[in-house]
N, C-alpha and C positions, 0 to 999 in steps of 0.2 A: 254406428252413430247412435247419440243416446238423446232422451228426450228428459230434459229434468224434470228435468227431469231430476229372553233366562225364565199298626194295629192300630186304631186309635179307640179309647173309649165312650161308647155312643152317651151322647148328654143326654139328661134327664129334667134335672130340675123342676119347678114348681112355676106354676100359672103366675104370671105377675097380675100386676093389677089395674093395670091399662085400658081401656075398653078400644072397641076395633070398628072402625066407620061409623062413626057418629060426629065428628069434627067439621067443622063450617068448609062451605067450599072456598076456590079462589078468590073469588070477587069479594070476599070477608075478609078471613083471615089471610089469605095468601092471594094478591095481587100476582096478575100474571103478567108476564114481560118476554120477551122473546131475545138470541144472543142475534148477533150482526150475520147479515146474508155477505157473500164474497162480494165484495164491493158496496159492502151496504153502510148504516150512518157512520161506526166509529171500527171501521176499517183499520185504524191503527191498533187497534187491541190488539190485534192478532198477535202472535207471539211472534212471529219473524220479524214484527217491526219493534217489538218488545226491548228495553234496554238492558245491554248488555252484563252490566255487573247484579247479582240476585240483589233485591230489595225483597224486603218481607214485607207485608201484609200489617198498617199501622192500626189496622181496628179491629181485623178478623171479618168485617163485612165483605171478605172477598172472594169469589170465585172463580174456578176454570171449569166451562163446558169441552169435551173432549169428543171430535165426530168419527167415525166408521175410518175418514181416511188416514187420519192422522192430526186434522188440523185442533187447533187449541185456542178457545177464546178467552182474552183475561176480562173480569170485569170488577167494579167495584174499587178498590186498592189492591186486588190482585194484579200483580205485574205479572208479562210472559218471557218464556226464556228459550220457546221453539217448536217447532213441531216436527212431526214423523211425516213422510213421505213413506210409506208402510207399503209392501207389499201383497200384505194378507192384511184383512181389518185389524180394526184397534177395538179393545175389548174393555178396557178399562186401565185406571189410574191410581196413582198414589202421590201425595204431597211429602215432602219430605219436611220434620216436626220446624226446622225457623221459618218455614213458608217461602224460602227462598228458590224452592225447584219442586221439581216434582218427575215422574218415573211412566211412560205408557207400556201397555202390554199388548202382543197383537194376541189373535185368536190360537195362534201356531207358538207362543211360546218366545217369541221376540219382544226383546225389553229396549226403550228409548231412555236417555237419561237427560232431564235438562238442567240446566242454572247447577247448583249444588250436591243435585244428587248424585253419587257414585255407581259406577258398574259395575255391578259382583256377581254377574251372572245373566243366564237365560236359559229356556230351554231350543232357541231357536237352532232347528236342521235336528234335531233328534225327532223321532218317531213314537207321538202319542196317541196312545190307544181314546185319548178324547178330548176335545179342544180345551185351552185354556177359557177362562170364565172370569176372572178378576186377580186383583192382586191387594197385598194391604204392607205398607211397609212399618219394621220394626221402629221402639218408641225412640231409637238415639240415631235413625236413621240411618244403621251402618249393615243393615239387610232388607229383606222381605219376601213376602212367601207370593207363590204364584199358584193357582187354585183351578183346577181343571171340575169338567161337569159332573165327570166320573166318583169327584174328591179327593182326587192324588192332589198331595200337598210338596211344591219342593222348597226348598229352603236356600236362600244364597247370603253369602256376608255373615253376619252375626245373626242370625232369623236362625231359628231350631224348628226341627222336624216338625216334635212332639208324638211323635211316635206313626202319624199321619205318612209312608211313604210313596213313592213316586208308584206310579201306576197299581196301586192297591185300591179298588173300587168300594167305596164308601156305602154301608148301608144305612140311611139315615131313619129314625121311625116315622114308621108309618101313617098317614092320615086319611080314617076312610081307605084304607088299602093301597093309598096310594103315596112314594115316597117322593117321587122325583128328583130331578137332577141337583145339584150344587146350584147354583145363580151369583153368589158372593163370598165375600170372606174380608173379615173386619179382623185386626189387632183389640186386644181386651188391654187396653193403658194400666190395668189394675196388676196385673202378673206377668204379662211379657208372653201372654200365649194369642190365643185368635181364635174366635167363633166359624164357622162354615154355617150359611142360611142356606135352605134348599127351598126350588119352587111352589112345596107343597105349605111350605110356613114353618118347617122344623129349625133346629137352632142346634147345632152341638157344640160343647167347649173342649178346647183342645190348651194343655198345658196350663191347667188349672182355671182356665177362662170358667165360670161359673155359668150354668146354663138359668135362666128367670124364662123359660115358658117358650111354647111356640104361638104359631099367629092361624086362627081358622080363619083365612081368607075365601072371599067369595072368588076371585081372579087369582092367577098364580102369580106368587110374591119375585120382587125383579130386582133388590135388593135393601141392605142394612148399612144401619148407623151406628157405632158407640155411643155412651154420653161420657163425658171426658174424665166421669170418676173409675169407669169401667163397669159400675153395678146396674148397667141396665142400656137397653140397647132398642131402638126401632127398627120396624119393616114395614117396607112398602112396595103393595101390587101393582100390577099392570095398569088398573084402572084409577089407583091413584090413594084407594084407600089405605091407610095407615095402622099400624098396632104397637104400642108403646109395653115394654114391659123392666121390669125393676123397676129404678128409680127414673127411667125416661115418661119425662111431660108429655101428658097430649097437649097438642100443639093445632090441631086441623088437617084436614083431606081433602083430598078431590070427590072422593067417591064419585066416579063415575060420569062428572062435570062435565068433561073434557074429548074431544073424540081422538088423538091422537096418544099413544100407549106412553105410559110413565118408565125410567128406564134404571131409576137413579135417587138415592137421595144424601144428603149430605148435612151435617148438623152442624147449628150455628155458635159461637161462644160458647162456655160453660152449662151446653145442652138445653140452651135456652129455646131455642126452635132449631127451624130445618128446614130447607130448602127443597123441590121436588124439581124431577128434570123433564120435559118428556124429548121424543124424537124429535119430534121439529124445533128444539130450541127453544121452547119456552119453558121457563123458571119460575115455581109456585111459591111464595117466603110463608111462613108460617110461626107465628110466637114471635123473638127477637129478632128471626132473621132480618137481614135488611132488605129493601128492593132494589138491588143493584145491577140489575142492566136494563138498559134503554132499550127500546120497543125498537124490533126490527124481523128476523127472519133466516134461520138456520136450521137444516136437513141434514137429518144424519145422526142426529147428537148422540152415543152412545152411553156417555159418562159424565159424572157430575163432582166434581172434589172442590172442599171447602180449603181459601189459602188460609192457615195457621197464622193468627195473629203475631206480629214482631215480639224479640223477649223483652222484659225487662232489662232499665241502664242494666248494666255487669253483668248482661247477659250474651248469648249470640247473636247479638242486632246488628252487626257492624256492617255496612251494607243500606242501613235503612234512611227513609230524606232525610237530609241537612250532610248524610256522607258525603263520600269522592264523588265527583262528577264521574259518571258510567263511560266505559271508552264504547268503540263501534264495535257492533252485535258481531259476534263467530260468525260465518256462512260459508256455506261450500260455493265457492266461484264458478267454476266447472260446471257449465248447464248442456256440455254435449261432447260427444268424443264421436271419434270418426269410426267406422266400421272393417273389421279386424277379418282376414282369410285364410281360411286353413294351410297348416305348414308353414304361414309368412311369419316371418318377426314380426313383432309387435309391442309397442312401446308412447301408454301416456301417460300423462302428468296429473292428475286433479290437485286443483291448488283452493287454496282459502284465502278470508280477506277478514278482518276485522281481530278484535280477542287480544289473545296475547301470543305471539310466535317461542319459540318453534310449534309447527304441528303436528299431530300424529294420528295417523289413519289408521281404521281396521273394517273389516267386513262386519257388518253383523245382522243382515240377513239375507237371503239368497242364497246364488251362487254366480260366481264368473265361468267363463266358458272354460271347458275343461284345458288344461294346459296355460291357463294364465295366472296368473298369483297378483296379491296386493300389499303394496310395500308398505313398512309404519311411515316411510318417506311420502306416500301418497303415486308410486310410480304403477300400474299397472304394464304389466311384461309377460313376456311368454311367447311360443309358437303356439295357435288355439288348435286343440285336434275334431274337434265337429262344426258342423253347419249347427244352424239354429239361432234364435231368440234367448236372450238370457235377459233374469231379471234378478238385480240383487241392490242392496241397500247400504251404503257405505255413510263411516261418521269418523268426522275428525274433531280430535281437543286439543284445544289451548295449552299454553303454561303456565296458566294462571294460579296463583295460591288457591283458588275456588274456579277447577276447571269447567270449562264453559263447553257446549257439546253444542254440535249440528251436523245434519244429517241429510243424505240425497240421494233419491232412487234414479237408477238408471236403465235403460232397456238397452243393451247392446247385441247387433246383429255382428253374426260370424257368418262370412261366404265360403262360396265354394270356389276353391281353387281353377283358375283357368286350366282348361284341358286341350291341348295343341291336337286340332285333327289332321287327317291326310288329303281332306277334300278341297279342291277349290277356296282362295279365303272366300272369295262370293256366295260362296255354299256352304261355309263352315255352319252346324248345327248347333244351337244353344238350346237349353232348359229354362235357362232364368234371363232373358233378356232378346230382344228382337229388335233390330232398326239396318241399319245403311251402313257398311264397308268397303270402303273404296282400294282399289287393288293398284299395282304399280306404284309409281311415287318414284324417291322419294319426292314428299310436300315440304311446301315453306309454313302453311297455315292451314288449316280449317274451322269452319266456322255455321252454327247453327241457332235456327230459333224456336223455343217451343214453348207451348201453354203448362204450366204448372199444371198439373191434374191434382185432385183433391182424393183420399180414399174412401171405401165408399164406406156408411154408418155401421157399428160394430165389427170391422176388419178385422180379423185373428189377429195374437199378439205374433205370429210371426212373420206377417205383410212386413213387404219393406218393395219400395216402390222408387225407382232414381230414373232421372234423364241427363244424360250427360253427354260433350261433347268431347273427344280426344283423337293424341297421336300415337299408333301402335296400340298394343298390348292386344293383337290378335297375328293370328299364323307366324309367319319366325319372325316378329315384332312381339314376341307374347312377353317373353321378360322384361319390355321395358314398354314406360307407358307415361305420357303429359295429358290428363283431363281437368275437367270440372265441371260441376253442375248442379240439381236438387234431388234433395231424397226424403221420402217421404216413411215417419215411422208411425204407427199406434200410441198413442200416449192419453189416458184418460185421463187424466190431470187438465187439462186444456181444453178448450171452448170448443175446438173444434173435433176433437178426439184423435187428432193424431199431431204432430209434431215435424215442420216441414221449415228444412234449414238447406244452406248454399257453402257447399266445399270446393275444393280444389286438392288434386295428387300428381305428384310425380315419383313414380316407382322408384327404387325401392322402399322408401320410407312409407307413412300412414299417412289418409288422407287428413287434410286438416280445415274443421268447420269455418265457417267464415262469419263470425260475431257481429260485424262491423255493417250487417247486408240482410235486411228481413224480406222474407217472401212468402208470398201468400198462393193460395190456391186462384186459378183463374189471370195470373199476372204472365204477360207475356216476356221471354228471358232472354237473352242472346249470350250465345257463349264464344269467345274466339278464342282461339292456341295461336300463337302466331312464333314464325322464327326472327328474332330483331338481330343478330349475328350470332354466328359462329355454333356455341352450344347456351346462348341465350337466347333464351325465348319469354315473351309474355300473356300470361293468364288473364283472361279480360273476360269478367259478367256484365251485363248490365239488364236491369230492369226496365223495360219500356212502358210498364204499370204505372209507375209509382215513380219514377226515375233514377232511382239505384243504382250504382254501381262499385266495383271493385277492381283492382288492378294488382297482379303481382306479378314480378320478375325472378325468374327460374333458370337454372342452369338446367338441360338436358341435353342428351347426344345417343338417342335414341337410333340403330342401326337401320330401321326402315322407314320411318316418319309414314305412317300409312293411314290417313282419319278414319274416327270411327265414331258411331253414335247412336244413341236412345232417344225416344224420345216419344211424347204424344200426338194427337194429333194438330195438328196448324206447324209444319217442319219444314222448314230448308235449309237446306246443306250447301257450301262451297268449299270446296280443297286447291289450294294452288300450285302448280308445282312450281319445283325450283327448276332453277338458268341455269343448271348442269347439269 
């Protein structure tokens, strides 16, 4: 069951002319503001509620804060077009040049694509010798490079090397002895090549990028900006301070203002100012920037990307207000699938809602359990060959002339196949489950009641927790089997950290979640199997919490009808038999 649940030559250059921490703090020049907490004033920003067709950015005064999980807040005239449900952090961004989408990166090398941007890659499932660190996409948006700590640079679409290859360890010059890691990597709009910042304040240009100077920071530098002619470019430290060099404006800093670390920075129009981001979400404008987001409260924030103002009439604006009215947002529908057993067939659907149909599915990060594959139809299939917890990240597109991308993590548990012993069924021994088997029969019905249990705080990812009640599928009733009931998975995504939903099965097929039925921890359940004739029978939940329920009718013809059940504690059980 699941919980929704892609040699270089060292730069040199010459000292620009900038000077470094001396710019006014926040409450100056740079007013500080904060992006929206989950659930907080303008909630709709989010990119999931974001409308569907790319609109561009009518001023440039717009931005998206990007956080650790994936999520993406639009503010200003920046519109959103989605967010990453990521299984490894998100590390950084990129805007794609009409400001219509934009590209996340995880730490591992996984690329998200939203609104207009294209997939041309990732490094996601290959093995890097150092985590990824940013990304910068090319000027015509039909690549971009992905930049690890180390400095291996790779290249996807139309993005070039430059000579920068994939696991070759960057030496960058030294300062005070000390070089340290990569932190960023910016496109040079002048040549088509891209600088690498590292955390000691170094600069190097790759593909003719011209190097204007490094940055003596007093804090280690946490990333760069272009100014949109290419000749000149900012950095900024942890603590906020700033160093302008070429033809980039000083504009103002934090120096040091502020207690929460700076993470990010991002420049405004025609390198007029610049924006500062730190972790909790709050936004420093500086020079033209604007102050575009309203005071609120966000943790996490990793990344800061400016939306690219809309083009010029006879440009690529088309898209932008007074266009077509925007149709309903892509989403992956599928918020849970049932839980898959070793050797069983196995066979589900994930389906989409909104966009433009047909759709087409692919993995692109994780893995599924081994033995199962995933269709561009969206069918997941296979017989699974191990036990275990899987976690992987699935995204389906549109068919839209400007395909539209969304994406959904799922944790899926593989069991272990039932194993027929020789003992007593009253004594039959189990590993993963304990409760009440009732012997003789055959039954018409059984039927039981139990307390949802809750897991308990930071559960392994591979807890999986069910109470259920059924017929058969123990001693020579093991191949066949009528349950239902709750199962409880880990999901950090959720308030409560794990993720607890209400199915129903009847062998041989897969169990199937029950959408229509919410349960909670603590809610008392009743489950009945009952025989209504012949090889019909009915499945009956019902919540005596909350008052819930569910009903489905099922053909079975099960050889022993023998009840059988899980469960926590507050439990009674009844079996009836049959008049023959």
């Amino acid at each position: 069951m699941m919980g929704m649940t892609g040699t270089g030559t060292t730069g040199t250059g010459t000292t620009g002319t900038g000077t470094t921490g001396t710019g006014t703090t926040g409450t100056v020049a740079g007013t500080a503001y904060a992006a929206p907490a989950r659930g907080g004033l303008i909630q709709t920003s989010l990119v999931e509620a974001g409308p569907r067709r790319p609109i561009a950015s009518s001023t440039g005064q717009g931005l998206w804060l990007v956080t650790r999980g994936g999520r993406v807040f639009a503010f200003g005239d920046a519109h959103g077009y989605g967010g990453a449900h990521a299984s490894t952090p998100v590390v950084g961004a990129a805007a794609t040049p009409s400001g219509r989408g934009y590209w996340l990166v995880t730490k591992g090398g996984g690329v998200y694509s939203f609104g207009d941007a294209g997939r041309f890659g990732s490094l996601g499932g290959r093995p890097l010798t150092s985590p990824v660190v940013g990304m910068a996409a090319t000027g015509d948006g039909k690549g971009y490079w992905l930049a690890t700590g180390a400095g291996a640079v790779d290249a996807f679409g139309d993005a070039v090397g430059h000579g920068v290859n994939a696991g070759t360890t960057l030496v960058a010059p030294a300062k005070g002895g000390v070089t340290g890691p990569v932190v960023g990597i910016v496109a040079d709009p002048g040549t088509g090549g891209f600088w690498l910042a590292t955390s000691a304040g170094a600069v190097l240009g790759y593909g003719g990028a011209p190097t204007y100077g490094q940055a003596d920071l007093p804090s280690a530098v946490v990333g760069v900006a272009a100014t949109p002619d290419g000749r000149g470019y900012w950095l900024v430290a942890r603590d906020g301070r700033t160093a302008s060099r070429g033809d980039a404006g000083r504009h103002g800093a934090l120096n040091g203002a502020y207690s929460w670390p700076v993470v990010g920075m991002a420049a405004a129009p025609a390198g007029s100012g610049y924006w500062l981001a730190t972790s909790d979400g709050r936004v420093f404008a500086y020079g033209a920037a604007g102050n575009v987001v309203p005071p609120a409260g966000s943790p996490s924030v990793v990344a800061i990307v400016a939306a690219p103002p809309a083009a010029a009439p006879g440009g690529s604006s088309a898209g932008a207000p007074g266009g077509p009215a925007s149709a309903a947002a892509l989403a992956v529908a599928t918020n849970a699938l049932p839980p898959a057993s070793v050797s069983v067939a196995y066979t589900a659907q994930l389906t989409a809602e909104g966009g433009s149909p047909p759709y087409t599915w692919a993995l692109i990060d994780g893995a599924l359990p081994p033995g199962l594959s995933l269709s561009a139809q969206g069918l997941i299939s296979g017989p699974p060959a191990a036990t275990g917890n899987y976690s992987f990240t699935a995204e389906v597109t549109d068919a839209d002339a400007i395909p539209a991308h969304a994406t959904a993590q799922f944790n899926m548990a593989v069991l272990a196949a039932p194993v027929l012993s020789q003992l007593p069924v009253s004594q039959e021994p189990s590993t993963n489950w304990s409760g009440y088997v009732a012997g003789s029969g055959p039954y018409t019905a059984a039927s039981g009641t139990f307390t949802v249990p809750a897991l308990g705080p930071g559960a392994p990812a591979q807890s999986l927790v069910s109470e259920w009640v059924g017929i058969d599928g123990a001693g020579s009733g093991l191949g066949s089997l009528v349950q239902a009931g709750v199962t409880e998975l880990p999901d950090p995504t959720t308030s409560i950290g794990f993720d607890v939903f209400a199915w129903w099965e009847v062998l041989p097929a897969n169990s199937q979640p029950i959408m229509t039925m919410t349960v909670n921890p603590g809610d008392e359940v009743s489950v009945t199997i009952s025989q209504l004739s012949g090889t019909r029978w009915e499945i009956s939940l019902n919540d005596g919490t909350d008052g819930q329920g569910y009903t489905q009718d099922v053909t079975y013809n099960g050889p022993v009808r023998r009840p059988n059940g899980s469960w926590k504690p507050r439990r009674t059980v009844r079996a009836t038999s049959s008049c023959h």
